[in-house]
N, C-alpha and C positions, 0 to 999 in steps of 0.2 A: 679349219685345218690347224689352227693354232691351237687350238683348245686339245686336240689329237695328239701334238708333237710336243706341247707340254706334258701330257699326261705321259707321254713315252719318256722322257727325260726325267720325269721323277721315278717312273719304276725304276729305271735305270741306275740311279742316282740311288735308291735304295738298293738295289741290286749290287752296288760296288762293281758296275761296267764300264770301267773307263771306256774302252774299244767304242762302245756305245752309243757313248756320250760325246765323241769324236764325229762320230758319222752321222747323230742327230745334230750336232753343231755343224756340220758340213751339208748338211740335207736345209737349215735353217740359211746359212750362207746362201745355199743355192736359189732359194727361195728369194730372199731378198736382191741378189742382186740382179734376178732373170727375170723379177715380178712376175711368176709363171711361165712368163715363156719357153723356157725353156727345161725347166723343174722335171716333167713327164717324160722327158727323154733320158733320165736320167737314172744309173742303178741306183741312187742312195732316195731316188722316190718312197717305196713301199717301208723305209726306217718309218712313216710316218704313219704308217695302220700296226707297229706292232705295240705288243699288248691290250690293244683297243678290239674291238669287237665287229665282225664280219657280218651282216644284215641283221644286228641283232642276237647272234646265235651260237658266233663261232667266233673264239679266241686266236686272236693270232698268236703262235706264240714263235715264228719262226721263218725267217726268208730263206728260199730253199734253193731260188735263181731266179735271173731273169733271162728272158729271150724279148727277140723281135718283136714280138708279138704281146707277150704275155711278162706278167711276175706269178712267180708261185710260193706259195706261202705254206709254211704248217699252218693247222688248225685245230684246234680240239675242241668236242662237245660232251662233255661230263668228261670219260674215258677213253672216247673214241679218238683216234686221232686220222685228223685228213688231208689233202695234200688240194689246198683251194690255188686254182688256175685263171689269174685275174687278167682280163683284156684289157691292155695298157690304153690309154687314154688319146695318145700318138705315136706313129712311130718313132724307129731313132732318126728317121729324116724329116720329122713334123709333118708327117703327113695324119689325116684324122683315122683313128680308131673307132675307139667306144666313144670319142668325139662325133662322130657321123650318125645318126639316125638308119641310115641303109646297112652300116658295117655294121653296128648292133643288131638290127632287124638279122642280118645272114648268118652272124654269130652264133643267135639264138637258135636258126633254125639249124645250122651246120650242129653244132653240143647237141639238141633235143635229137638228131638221128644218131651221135656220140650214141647217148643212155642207152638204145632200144639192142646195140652191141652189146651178148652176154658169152662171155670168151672167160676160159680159165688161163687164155696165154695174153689177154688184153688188160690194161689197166683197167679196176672198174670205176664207171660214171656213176655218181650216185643221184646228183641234182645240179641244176641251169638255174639261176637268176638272174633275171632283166629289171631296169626298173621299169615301172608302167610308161612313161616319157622319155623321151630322151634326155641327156642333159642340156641342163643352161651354160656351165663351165664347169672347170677343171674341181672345183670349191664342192659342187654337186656332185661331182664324180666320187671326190674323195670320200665323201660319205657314205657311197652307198656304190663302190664299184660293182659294173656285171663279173659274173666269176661260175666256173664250173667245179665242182666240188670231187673229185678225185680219190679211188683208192691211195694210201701214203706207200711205198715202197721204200723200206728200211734199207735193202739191201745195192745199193748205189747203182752204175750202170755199165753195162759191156764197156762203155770206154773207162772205166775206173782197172775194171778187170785187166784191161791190155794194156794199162801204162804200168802194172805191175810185170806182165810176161809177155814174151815179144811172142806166144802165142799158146791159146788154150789147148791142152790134151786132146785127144782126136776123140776121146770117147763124150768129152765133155761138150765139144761142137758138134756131133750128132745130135745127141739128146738136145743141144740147143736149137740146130738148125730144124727137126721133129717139133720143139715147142712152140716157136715163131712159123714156122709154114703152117701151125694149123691154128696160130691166132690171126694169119695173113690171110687166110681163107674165111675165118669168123669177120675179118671186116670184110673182105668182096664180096660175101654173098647176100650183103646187105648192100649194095652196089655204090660202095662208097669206096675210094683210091685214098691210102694215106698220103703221099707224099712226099714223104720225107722221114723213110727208114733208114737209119744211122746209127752208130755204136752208142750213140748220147741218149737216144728214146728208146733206149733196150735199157728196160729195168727188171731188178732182180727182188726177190722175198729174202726178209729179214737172213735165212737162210742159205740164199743162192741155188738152191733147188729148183726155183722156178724163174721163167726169165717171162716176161710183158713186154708185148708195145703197149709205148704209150705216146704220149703228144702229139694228139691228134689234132692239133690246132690250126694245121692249111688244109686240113683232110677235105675231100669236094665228094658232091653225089657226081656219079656221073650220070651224061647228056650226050647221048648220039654218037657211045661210045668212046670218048674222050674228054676230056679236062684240060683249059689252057690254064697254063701254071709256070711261072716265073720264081717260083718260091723253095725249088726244095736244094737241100744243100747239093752244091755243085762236085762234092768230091764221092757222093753216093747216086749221083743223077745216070740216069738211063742217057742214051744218045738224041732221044725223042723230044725229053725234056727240054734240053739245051736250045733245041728249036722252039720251045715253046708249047708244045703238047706232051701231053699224059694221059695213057692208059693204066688198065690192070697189071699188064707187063711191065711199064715202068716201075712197079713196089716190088714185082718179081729180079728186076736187076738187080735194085739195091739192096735186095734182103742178099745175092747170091756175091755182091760187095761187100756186104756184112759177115757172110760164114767166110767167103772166103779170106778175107782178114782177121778173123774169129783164130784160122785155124795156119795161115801164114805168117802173120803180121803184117802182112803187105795188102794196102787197099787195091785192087788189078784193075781202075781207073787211071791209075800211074802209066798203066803198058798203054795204056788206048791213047789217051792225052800224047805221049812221045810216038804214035805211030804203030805200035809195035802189039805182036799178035800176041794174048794171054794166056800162058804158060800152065800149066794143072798144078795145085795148086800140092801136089805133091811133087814135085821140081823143088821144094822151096820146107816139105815138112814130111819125111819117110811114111808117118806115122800113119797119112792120111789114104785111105782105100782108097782101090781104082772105082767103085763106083759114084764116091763123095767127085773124084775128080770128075767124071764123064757128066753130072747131071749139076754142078757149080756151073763149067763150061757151056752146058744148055742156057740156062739160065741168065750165060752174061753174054751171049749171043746179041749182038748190034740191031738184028733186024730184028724188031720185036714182036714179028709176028711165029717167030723158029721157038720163041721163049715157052716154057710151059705156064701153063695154069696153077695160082694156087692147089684147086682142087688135086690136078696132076701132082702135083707134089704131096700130097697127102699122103695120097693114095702107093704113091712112089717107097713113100716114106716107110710107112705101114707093112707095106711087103719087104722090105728090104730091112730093119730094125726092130717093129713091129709098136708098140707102146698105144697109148689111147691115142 
């Protein structure tokens, strides 16, 4: 680890990065005074894989965020550049990750059902790395983190888009809500639930022409019809969730939380959380047609059995706006 966080400090140091040289000296502090312990919960962890090399192969050249879960990294191989999704080692409440033998083992298999997803509205997976063992510690991790290797998506995320406008053109959430309902369906019908669709795992092409889910990182197969999940964010959560279960319809809520703050600025969790019934989503934006309002309202229907189907929405879709 030291040999790593040296070598990042002299690029650095060549580099003329003070900023740098700050948070690899703060990343070195943290080290020392937590002797590990507490290192891996921390954002200024991954200062210590950049400019060093990713299983041998791939350059780090870039931290891109971190979550719960994961850090993500740029990457590059020759010219390519990719966007590596590395399973944190603990959580932020030290609980074990890529620490655990079982968590790696489900890791592994949850990403390898990731790749077999081939969607023009999904991030693409390109490669899973495990190591052959588990780790011994934090030391072994660092060398050789597991990590999924990810399309890079230049073009930032629906929530980057909405903190600039308090909400997108009506023409521009159609075609959005059309692009997502038919990568929502590339994941169901691989009978996998994301999770945890939100403005933050809506990414866009260098462009903004095209919009991906991506971070699929709590994503579950489903089992006898449902998924018990604690995990997904609670301000896009279904009503089902909250209790603890998840179906296909609970991705169908939160994507119809997504347009419809897409195209309000208002998340219609806010009306439910105070009691209150959810308003169409043209109350709140002229622009928006009466049929965007009638099949949003479907959608964030309480009982989740009223909600439509990906595929229904496709299909919806298609006849009503038409596009691929």
């Amino acid at each position: 680890a030291a040999s790593v966080v040296a070598l990042n400090a002299a690029y650095l140091l060549a580099a003329g990065d003070p900023l740098g040289l700050v948070a690899t000296a703060a990343f070195v502090l943290t080290y020392v005074l937590t002797y590990k312990r507490v290192l891996y919960l921390s954002p200024l962890a991954p200062v210590g894989w950049l400019y060093s090399w990713l299983s041998g192969r791939y350059k780090v050249i870039k931290l891109l965020g971190v979550g719960g879960f994961s850090y993500v990294l740029a990457v590059r191989q020759r010219r390519a550049v990719y966007a590596a999704k590395i399973l944190r080692y603990v959580d932020d409440y030290g609980s074990p990750l890529a620490g655990d033998e079982g968590i790696l083992r489900i890791f592994g298999q949850e990403m390898n059902r990731y790749l077999e997803i081939k969607s023009d509205y999904v991030v693409k997976a390109y490669e899973v790395y495990l190591p052959a063992v588990g780790y011994r510690d934090v030391a072994q991790y660092l060398k050789n983190p597991p990590y999924i290797l990810l399309e890079y998506m230049e073009g930032g995320t629906l929530r980057d888009l909405l903190r600039t406008a308090r909400w997108l053109p009506a023409g521009q959430v159609v075609e959005l809500f059309r692009q997502l309902a038919q990568g929502l369906y590339d994941i169901h019908k691989h009978n996998v639930v994301h999770l945890d669709i939100k403005p933050e795992n809506i990414l866009f092409t260098r462009d903004r022409k095209t919009a991906k889910i991506g971070d699929m990182g709590i994503a579950k197969v489903v089992s006898g019809g449902y998924v018990r999940s604690s995990y997904m964010s609670p301000a896009y959560a279904a009503p089902e969730v909250k209790r603890g279960m998840a179906t296909f319809a609970s991705d169908i809520y939160s994507l119809g939380c997504v347009i419809y703050e897409a195209a309000t600025g208002i998340n219609p969790n806010v009306f439910v959380e105070n009691g209150y019934q959810i308003p169409p989503p043209s109350a709140y934006n002229a622009e928006v047609p009466p049929w965007l309002d009638e099949i949003l309202l479907k959608m964030l229907r309480l009982d989740s059995a009223e909600r439509p189907t990906a595929a229904e929405l496709v299909t919806f879709l298609r006849k009503t706006v038409g596009g691929g």
